[in-house]
C-alpha positions in Angstrom: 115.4 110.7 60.6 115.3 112.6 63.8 111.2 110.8 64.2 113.0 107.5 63.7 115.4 108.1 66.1 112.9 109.0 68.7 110.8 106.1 68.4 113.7 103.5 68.7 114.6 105.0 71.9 111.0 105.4 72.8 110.6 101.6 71.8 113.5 100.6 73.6 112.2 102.4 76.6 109.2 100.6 76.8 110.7 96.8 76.2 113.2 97.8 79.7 110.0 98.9 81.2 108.3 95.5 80.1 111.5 93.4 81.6 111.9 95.1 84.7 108.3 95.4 85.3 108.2 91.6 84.8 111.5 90.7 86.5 109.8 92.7 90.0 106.6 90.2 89.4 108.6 87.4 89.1 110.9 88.2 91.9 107.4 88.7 94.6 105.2 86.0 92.7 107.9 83.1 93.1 107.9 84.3 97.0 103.9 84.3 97.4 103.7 80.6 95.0 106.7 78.6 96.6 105.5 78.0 100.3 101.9 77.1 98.3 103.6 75.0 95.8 105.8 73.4 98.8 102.5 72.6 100.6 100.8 71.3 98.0 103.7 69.0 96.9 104.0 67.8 101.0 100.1 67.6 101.1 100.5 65.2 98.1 103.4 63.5 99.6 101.7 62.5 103.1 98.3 62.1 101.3 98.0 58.0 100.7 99.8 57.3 104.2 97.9 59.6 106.0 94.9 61.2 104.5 93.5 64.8 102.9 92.9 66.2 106.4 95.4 65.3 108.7 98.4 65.9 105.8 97.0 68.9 104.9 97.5 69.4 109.1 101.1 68.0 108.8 102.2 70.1 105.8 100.6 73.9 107.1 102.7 72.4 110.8 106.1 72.3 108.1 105.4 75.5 106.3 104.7 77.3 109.6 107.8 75.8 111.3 110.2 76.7 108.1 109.0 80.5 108.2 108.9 80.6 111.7 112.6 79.5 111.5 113.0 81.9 108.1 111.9 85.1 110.3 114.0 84.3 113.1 117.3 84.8 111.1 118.4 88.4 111.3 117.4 90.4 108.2 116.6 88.0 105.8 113.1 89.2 105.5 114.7 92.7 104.9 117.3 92.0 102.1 114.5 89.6 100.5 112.3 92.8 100.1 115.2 95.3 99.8 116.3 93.2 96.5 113.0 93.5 95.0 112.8 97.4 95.9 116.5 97.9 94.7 115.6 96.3 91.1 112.3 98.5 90.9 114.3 101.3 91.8 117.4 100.0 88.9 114.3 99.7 86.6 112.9 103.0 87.3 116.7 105.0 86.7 116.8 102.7 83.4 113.9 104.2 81.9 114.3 107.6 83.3 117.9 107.9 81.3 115.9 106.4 78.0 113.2 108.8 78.7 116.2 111.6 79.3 118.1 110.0 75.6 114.7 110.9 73.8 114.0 114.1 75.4 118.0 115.0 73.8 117.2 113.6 70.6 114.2 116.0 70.6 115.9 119.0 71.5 119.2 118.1 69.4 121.3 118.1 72.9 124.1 115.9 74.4 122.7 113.4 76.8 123.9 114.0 80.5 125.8 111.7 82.1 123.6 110.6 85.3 124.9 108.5 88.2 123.2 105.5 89.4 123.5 104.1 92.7 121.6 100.7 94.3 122.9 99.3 97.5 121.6 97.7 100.6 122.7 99.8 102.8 122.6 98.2 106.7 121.8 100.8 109.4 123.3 100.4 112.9 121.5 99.0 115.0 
């Protein structure tokens, strides 16, 4: 019983792993693809009024501008990045206590009680 007990929470362990290893993908891959999905979608859009080259010109003229503009606001390039490090790091401290349930479950112990903490924290500037 004690095996079966072990592999659940081993199982278990690795299906958080899967979701918060995806989640972090997800969270950077949607920030690489948007601006390319945006320009493609714009390069479409100005394409029968004003041809392949000079929309193409038009949309990377709108991307640029709208993270020109997105970089010029105070720390949003920061918190965008922090989030994705924060849920890496709340990913990380989920399978660490699994791993921590199982190690218990080998050695017929009480689980400790382990404190998490994730938090932008701002620094003065």
């Amino acid at each position: 019983m004690k095996s079966l007990d072990i592999f659940l929470v081993r199982s278990l362990q690795f299906l958080v792993m899967l979701f918060f290893t995806s989640v972090v993908f997800l969270w950077y891959g949607v920030a690489a693809l948007l601006p390319l999905a945006i320009w493609l979608n714009i390069v479409e859009f100005f394409g029968g009024v004003f041809g392949p080259t000079m929309s193409l010109i038009i949309s990377f003229i709108i991307i640029a501008s709208a993270a020109f503009y997105m970089c010029k606001i105070p720390k949003v390039l920061k918190t965008f990045l922090m989030t994705g490090a924060d849920l890496s790091k709340l990913g990380y401290a989920s399978v660490r206590r699994m791993g921590d349930i199982a190690a218990s479950l080998r050695n017929d112990a009480a689980p400790q009680e382990q404190k998490v903490e994730i938090a932008l924290k701002d620094k003065p500037s």
